[in-house]
DOTOR-929598 format. One record per residue (C-alpha): residue in three letters; y negated, x, z negated. Coordinates in steps of 0.02 Angstrom, whole numbers, plus 50000, padded with zeros to 5 digits. Layout:
BEGIN
ALAYXZ;...
***
This chain:
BEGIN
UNK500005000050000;UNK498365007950041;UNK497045006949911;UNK495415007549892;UNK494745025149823;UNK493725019349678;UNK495275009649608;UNK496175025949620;UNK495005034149546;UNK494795021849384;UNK496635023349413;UNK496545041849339;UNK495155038349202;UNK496385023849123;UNK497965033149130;UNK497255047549062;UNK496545038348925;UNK497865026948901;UNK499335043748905;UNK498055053748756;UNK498805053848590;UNK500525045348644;UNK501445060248599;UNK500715058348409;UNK501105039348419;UNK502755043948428;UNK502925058248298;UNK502055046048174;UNK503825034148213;UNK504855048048211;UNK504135053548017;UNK503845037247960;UNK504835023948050;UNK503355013848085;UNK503975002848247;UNK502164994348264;UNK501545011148340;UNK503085010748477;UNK502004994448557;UNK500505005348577;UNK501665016948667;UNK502675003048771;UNK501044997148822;UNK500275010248906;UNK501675014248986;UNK501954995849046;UNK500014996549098;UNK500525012049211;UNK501975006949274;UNK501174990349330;UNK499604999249410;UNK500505011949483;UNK501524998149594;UNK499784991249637;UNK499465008449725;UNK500865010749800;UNK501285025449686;UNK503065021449682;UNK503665037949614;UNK502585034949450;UNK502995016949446;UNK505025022149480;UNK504755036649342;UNK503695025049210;UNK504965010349243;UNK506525019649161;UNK505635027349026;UNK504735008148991;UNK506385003348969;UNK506905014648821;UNK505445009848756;UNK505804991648781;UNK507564996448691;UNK506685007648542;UNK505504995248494;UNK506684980548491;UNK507734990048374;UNK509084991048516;UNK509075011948513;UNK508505022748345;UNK507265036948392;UNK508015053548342;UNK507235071348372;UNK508035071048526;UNK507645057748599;UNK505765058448540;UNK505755076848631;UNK506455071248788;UNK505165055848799;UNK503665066848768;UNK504435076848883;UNK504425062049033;UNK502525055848982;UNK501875075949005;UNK502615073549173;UNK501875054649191;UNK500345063249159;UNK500755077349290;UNK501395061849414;UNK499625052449422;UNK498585064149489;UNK499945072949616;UNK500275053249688;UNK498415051349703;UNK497955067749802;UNK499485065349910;UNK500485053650032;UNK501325038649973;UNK503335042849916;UNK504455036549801;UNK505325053449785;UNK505575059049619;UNK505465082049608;UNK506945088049544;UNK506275092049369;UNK505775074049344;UNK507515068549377;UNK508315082049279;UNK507075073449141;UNK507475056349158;UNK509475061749154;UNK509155070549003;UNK508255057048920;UNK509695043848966;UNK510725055448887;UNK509855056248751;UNK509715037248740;UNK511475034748753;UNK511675047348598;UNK510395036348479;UNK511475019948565;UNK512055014248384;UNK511564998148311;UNK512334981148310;UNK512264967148388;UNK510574953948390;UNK511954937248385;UNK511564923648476;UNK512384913048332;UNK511414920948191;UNK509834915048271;UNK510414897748306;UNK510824900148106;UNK508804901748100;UNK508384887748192;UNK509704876648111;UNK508964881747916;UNK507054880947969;UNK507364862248047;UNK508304858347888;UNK506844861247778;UNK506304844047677;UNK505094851047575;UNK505964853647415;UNK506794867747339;UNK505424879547415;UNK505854895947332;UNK507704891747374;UNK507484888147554;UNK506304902247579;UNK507874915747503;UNK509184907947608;UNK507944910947759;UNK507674928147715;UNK509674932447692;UNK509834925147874;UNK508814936047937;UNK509354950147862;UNK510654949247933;UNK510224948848117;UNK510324966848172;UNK509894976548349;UNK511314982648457;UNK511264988348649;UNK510684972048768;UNK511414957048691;UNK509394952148646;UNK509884941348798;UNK508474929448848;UNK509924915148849;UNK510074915648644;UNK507924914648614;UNK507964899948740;UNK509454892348621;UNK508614895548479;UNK506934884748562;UNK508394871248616;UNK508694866448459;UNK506784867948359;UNK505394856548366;UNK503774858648422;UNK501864857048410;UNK500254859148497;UNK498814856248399;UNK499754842248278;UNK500394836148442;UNK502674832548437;UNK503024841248621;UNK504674844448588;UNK505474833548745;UNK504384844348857;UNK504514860148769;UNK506534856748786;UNK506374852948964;UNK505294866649019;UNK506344878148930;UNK508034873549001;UNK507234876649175;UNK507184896249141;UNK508854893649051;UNK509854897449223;UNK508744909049286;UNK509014930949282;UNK507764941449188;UNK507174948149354;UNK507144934149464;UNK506054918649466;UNK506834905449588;UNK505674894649663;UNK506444878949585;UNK506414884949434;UNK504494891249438;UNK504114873849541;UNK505014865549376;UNK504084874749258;UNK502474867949347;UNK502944851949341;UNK503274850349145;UNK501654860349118;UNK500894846549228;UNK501534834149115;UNK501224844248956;UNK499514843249005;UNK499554826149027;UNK500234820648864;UNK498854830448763;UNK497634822748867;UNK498284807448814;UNK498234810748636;UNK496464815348634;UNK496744836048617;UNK495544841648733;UNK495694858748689;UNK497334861248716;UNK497444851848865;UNK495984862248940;UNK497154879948887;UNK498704872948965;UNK497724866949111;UNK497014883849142;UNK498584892549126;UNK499734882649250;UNK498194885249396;UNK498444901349362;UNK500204900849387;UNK500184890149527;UNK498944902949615;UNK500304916249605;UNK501664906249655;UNK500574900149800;UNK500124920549804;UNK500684927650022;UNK500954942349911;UNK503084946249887;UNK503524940549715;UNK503844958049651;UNK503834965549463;UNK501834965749455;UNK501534946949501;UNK503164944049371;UNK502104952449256;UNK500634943449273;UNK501294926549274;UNK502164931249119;UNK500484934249024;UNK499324919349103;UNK500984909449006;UNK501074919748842;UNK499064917648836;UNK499344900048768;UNK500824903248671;UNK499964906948511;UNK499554887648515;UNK501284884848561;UNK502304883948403;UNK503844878448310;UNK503534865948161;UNK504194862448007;UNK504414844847961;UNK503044835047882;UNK502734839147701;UNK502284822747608;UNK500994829647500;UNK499484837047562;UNK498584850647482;UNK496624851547475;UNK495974863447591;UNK495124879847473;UNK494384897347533;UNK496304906247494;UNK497094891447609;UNK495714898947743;UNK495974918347727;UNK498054914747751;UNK497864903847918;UNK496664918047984;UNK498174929647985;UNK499424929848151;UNK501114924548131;UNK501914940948047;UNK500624937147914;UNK499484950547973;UNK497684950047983;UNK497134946848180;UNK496534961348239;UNK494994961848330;UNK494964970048490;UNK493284983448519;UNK492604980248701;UNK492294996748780;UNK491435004448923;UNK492105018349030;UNK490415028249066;UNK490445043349184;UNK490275059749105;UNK488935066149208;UNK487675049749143;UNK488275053648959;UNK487785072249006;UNK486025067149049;UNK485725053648912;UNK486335068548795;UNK484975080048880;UNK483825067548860;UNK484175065248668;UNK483935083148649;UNK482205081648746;UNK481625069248624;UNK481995080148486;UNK481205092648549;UNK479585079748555;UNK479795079148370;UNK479995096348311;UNK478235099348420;UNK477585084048307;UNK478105091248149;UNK477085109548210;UNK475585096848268;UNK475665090948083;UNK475755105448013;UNK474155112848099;UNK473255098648082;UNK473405100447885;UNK472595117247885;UNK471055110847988;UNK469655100247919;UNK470345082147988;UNK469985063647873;UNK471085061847765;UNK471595044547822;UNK471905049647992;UNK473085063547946;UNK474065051647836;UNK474265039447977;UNK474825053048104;UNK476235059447948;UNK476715041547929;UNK477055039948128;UNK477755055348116;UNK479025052547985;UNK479485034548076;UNK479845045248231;UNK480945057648159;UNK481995044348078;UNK482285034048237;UNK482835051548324;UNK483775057048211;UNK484675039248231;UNK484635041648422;UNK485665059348381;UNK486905050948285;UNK487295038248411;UNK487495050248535;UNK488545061848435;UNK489495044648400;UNK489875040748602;UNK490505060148624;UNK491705059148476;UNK493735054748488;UNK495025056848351;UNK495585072948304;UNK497265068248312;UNK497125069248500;UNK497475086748474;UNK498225087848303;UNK499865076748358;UNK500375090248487;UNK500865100248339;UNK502475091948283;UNK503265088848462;UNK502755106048518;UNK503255113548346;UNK505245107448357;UNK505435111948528;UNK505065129948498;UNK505805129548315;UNK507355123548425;UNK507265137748561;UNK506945150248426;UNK508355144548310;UNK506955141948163;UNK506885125548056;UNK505065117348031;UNK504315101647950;UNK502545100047995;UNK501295090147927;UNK499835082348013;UNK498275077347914;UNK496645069847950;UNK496885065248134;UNK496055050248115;UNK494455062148092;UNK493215060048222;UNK492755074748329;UNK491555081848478;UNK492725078148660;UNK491875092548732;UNK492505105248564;UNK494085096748569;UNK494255099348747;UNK493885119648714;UNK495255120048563;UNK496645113648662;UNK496835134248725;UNK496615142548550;UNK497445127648444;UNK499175127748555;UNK499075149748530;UNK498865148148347;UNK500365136248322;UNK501585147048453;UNK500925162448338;UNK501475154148181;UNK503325148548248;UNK503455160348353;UNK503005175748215;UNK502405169448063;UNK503915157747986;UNK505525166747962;UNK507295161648050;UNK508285152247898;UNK509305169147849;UNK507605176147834;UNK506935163747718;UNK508545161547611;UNK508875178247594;UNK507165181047523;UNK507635166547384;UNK506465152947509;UNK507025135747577;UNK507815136847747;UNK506635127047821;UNK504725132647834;UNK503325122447827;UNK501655121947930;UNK500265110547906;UNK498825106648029;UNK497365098547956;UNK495715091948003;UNK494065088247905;UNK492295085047915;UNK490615083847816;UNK489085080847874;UNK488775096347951;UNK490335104947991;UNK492395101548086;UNK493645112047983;UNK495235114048074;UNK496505121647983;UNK498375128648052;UNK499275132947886;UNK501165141647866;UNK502295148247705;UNK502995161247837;UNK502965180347794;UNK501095179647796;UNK500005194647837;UNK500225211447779;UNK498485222747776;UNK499015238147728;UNK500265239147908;UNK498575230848009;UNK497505244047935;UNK498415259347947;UNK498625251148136;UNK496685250848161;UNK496675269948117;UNK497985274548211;UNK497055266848371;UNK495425274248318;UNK494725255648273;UNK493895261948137;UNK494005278048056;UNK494635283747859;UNK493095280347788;UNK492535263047852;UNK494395260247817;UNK494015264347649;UNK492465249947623;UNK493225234947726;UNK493865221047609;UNK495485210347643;UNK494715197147744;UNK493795209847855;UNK495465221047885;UNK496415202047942;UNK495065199548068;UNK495235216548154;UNK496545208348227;UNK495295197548343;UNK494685216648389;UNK495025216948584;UNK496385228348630;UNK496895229348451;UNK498565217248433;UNK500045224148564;UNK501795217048575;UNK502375232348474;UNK500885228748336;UNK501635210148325;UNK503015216348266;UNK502475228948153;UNK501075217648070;UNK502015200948051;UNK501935194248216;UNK499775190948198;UNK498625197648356;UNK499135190748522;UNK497895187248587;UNK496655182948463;UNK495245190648521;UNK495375178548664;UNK495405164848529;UNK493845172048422;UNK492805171048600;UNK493085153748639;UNK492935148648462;UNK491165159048460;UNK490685153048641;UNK490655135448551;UNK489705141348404;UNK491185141948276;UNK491705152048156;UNK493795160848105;UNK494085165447944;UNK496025171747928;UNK496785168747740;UNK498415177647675;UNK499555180247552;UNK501175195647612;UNK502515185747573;UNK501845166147555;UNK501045162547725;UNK499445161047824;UNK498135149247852;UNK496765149548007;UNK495365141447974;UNK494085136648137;UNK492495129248087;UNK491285121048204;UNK489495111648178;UNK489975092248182;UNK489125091248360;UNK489065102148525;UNK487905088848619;UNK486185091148542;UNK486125108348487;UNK485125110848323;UNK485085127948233;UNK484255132048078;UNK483535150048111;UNK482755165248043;UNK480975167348146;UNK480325183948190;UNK478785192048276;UNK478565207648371;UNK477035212548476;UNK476665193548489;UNK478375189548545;UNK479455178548426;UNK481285179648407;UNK482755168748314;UNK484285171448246;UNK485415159848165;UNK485425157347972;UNK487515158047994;UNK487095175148034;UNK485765181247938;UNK486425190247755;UNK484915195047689;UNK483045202447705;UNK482735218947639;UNK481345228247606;UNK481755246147699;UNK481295261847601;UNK481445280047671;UNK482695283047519;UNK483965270447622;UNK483585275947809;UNK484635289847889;UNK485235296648038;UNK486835299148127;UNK487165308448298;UNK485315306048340;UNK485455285248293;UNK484455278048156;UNK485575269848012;UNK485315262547851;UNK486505261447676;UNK486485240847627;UNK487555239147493;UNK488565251847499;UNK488955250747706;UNK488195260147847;UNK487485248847963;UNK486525254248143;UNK484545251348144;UNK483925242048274;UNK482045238848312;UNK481815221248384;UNK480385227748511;UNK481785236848590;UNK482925221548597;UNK481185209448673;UNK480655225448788;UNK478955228048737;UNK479015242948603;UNK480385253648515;UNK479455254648359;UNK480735261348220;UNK479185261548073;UNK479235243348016;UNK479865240147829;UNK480565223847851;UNK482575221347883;UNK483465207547943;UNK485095211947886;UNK486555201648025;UNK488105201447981;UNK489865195548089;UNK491655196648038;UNK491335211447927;UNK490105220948071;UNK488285220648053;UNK486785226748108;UNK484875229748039;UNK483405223948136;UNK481945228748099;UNK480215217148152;UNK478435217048143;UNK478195200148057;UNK479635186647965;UNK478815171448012;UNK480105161247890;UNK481515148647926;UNK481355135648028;UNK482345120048118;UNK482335122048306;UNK483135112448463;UNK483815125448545;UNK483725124848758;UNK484805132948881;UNK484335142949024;UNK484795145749188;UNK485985159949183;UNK485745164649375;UNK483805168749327;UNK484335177549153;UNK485615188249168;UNK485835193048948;UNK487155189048879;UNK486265193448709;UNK485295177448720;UNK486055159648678;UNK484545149148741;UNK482495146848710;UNK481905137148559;UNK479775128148574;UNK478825132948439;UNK477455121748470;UNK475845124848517;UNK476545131348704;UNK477715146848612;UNK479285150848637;UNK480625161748545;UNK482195169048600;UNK483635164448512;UNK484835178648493;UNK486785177248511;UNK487185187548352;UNK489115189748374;UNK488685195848565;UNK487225208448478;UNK488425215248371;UNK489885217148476;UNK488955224348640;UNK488045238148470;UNK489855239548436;UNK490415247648626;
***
């Protein structure tokens, strides 16, 4: 079927959405047996399957259909989800994922690739494994129907056990949920629509679909089941329920429209007719017989009938737009405009308090002002708001990807995943996907013992790694935590010297938390250092750069022998960037550097200034750190002779700057520039200073790192 390119294309948006966080869905079953989260599953891939038809994608349709069905078998209790089975169906929706875009950006087929039917084999496999409850009976239901028609209205409590031991005693087995026993079961109840006894019509619409196969619709039975509804209709009508008339009325057009449809009666149309009937159902219930005594109507009597029929509260469903990411990029440039507005208020204000302006005017312009900055800093929030998806997006990967390589590496693992519910930046969680999945190979791959290992060290067989996520106001903590073998310092140090890192003396000063984080030192971590050191470095300085490129910080905890925890911490947004920073002065020119960054001001004295193969250095607590004259870093002046000293500090590495003038801390919106016209990779952007300045802001970990080479 050809298609139009825009449906393709919101083809892609919806799958993708619908296919993120599936993987955790299922892990969440898998740990806690919760079957309500297998519908969220079964629905999206129902929603694919059925779209995917539409398109004429018939590989993903073919593909989605079989795993839809063990779905359709897990979530009707037919099949129990084991680790096995849970692998191999994360396995089939990575490669759903993989399908969609393939079958849009190529011709029509409904070949399957060899992998994908290797997958599906395996996950039948796997199905028929779990294959191992009993039997929904036919009988047992009928049971039901019999005891809740039998009701008279006395011996409540009574009634209400026997009920319950019925139906605890209806179990799941295989396929035998046939369609022929729920039709039964409506044969012999009584129902209601809107006080309304339909039961004559209910029976005979019902025995129409009796005779008919789960994946056929004759067309006497669908011109049958038009018929009744016709006369359903008519009968409300005639008892004065508009409402329900006008819902049934609705529906069976609808119907009637598809039936009428040129289109071939295939499993899409099936599909829809099926919901334009199930949309009235919820009016379309069995009834107990009348109770002779009424109860008043009070505010408890309310709060149960506004529950669904499981006796859950009816959940309401959040409409939601699908905006393009280009228009979200713009409104959040925009934002950050408008910000900027505000911060060149707040200088305005500030000037105009030093000048000789009424009194009553000044407090007008504060008061406007102040209203401003509150509906901005609103604005922000909402925009930070749009941008932000649960962490568990990411965080859910772990257990899935966890087991497969505990499995591969003959390792046992229970992970834990808190706080995915937390909200989070897309575009940060978008950059963590590389460094998070890294970190979690590095702790099953190196950090948590095999089970000899651990036992023979007097440790449970099984290790244990937690991945966590938390926010305040300002900050995203994400942590990756395991009770492997942990990190020993001594072996990473004597490492660094070895490889001329840093020499005996530095080695000497560096505390534990700056000796872990040599590992992020390019070069530093080899295959032969990951097994000398615990299995910590591969790659990490990789990780530290992408983490830094989005303004975050690594801290690396440890205890030899207990485990190790990384810790990644982020400011709560990467939309609107705000910085609090340090503001300098130098020939006229003004400079910034992040507060994150800035240790301390110090007053320089000759006693603390020295000199090393020709370089200028100073002694700041105790460490040697390089001097650096700011006029040098802004080009206009390499003036050494300045007293004050902006002591910046990264991972254990610092630096000394020395400026003309400290023109205080200050919040600033800080702009990007156009790296094709400034080619420094020392800067991070340009922050307004009001009154037509501008300061450079400085990218401190760069600084030190390019002082470092």
């Amino acid at each position: 079927m050809s298609s139009d390119r825009s449906l393709v294309e919101d083809f892609l948006a919806e799958s993708s959405e619908l296919l993120e966080g599936l993987e955790g869905e299922l892990s969440e079953v898998l740990s806690t047996g919760d079957l309500s989260r297998l519908h969220l599953v079964f629905r999206a891939i129902h929603t694919i399957k059925g779209t995917a038809g539409f398109l004429g994608f018939l590989n993903v349709k073919n593909f989605a259909h079989i795993v839809e069905d063990i779905l359709d078998r897990l979530r009707s209790n037919q099949l129990s989800l084991t680790p096995d089975l849970n692998q191999r169906l994360v396995h089939c929706i990575d490669l759903v994922s993989s399908q969609i875009p393939r079958a849009a950006s190529n011709p029509p087929t409904s070949d399957l690739r060899h992998e994908e039917s290797e997958a599906l084999d395996s996950l039948k496999r796997a199905a028929a494994e779990a294959d191992g409850s009993a039997d929904l009976s036919g009988e047992l239901l009928r049971d039901i129907a019999r005891h809740v028609n039998s009701f008279d209205g006395d011996g409540v409590d009574e009634w209400i056990a026997e009920l319950q031991a019925l139906v605890a005693d209806v179990s799941l087995e295989e396929e035998t949920s046939d369609e022929e026993d729920w039709i039964a079961v409506g044969l012999e109840s009584r129902f209601e629509v809107d006080g309304v006894d339909v039961t004559e019509q209910a029976h005979a619409t019902l025995a129409f679909f009796a005779g008919s196969s789960e994946d056929s619709f004759p067309n006497d039975v669908v011109e049958g089941f038009l018929e009744k509804g016709t006369a359903l209709v008519a009968l409300l009508k005639e008892k004065g329920h508009a409402d329900g008339a006008e819902q049934f009325e609705q529906a069976i057009t609808d119907c009637r429209v598809i039936h009428e449809s040129p289109l071939d009666f295939d499993e899409l149309l099936v599909s829809t007719f099926a919901e334009k009937v199930q949309a009235v159902l919820p009016s379309f219930r069995v009834a107990a017989p009348e109770q002779v005594e009424e109860k008043p109507a009070d505010t408890e009597q309310a709060a149960r009938e506004a529950t669904t029929d499981e006796g859950s509260p009816k959940r309401s469903i959040a409409a939601t737009v699908r905006v393009r990411e280009e228009v979200l990029d713009q409104f959040v440039y925009h934002v950050g405009e408008t910000l900027l507005t505000v911060e060149l208020y707040r200088d305005l204000q500030h000037r105009l308090g030093e000048t000789d302006v009424e009194t009553h005017f000044l407090s007008e312009f504060n008061e406007i002002n102040r209203e401003l900055a509150i509906t901005v800093n609103k604005l922000q929030q909402s925009v930070m708001d749009v941008r932000r998806v649960p962490a568990g997006v990411l965080l859910q990967r772990a257990p899935g990807m966890a087991r497969q390589l505990a499995s591969e590496l003959g390792k046992e693992i229970e992970v834990v995943v808190e706080g995915a519910d937390q909200l989070i930046d897309k575009s940060l969680l978008q950059e963590l996907e590389g460094p998070f999945t890294h970190l979690l190979r590095n702790a099953l791959d190196h950090g948590i013992e095999t089970p000899e290992e651990r036992t023979q060290t007097g440790r449970p067989a099984q290790g244990h790694l937690r991945v966590s996520c938390r926010t305040d106001r300002e900050t995203v903590l994400i942590e990756i935590e395991d009770n492997g073998k942990g990190i020993d310092c001594q072996a990473i140090l004597q490492k660094a010297i070895d490889k001329g890192v840093v020499n005996e003396v530095e080695a000497a000063l560096l505390s534990e938390d700056e000796i872990r984080l040599l590992l992020c030192r390019p070069g530093f971590s080899t295959a032969r250092t990951v097994s000398d050191i615990s299995g910590r470095g591969v790659g990490l300085d990789v990780v530290l750069s992408t983490i830094e490129r989005n303004r975050g910080r690594l801290r690396i905890d440890s205890v030899f022998g207990k485990g190790t925890t990384f810790v990644l911490s982020f400011p709560i947004s990467s939309t609107v960037l705000m910085i609090d920073g340090l503001l300098c002065e130098s020939n006229g020119q003004f400079a910034a550097f992040p507060v994150d960054f800035v240790q301390e001001v110090v007053h320089l004295t000759p006693t603390m200034l020295s000199t090393i193969g020709g370089s200028a250095v100073a002694v700041i607590r105790d460490k040697t750190l390089p001097v650096v004259p700011l006029g040098g870093l802004l080009g206009n002046g390499n003036r050494n002779g300045y007293s004050n000293g902006i002591v910046l500090t990264h991972h254990g590495r610092g630096v000394v700057l020395t400026v003309e003038r400290l023109t205080g801390y200050r919040k600033m919106v800080l702009k990007n520039f156009d790296r094709d016209l400034v080619d420094c990779k020392l800067l991070s952007g340009v922050a307004q200073l009001g009154g037509q300045k501008l300061g450079l802001v400085f990218d401190v970990p760069e600084l030190i790192r390019c002082l470092d080479n």
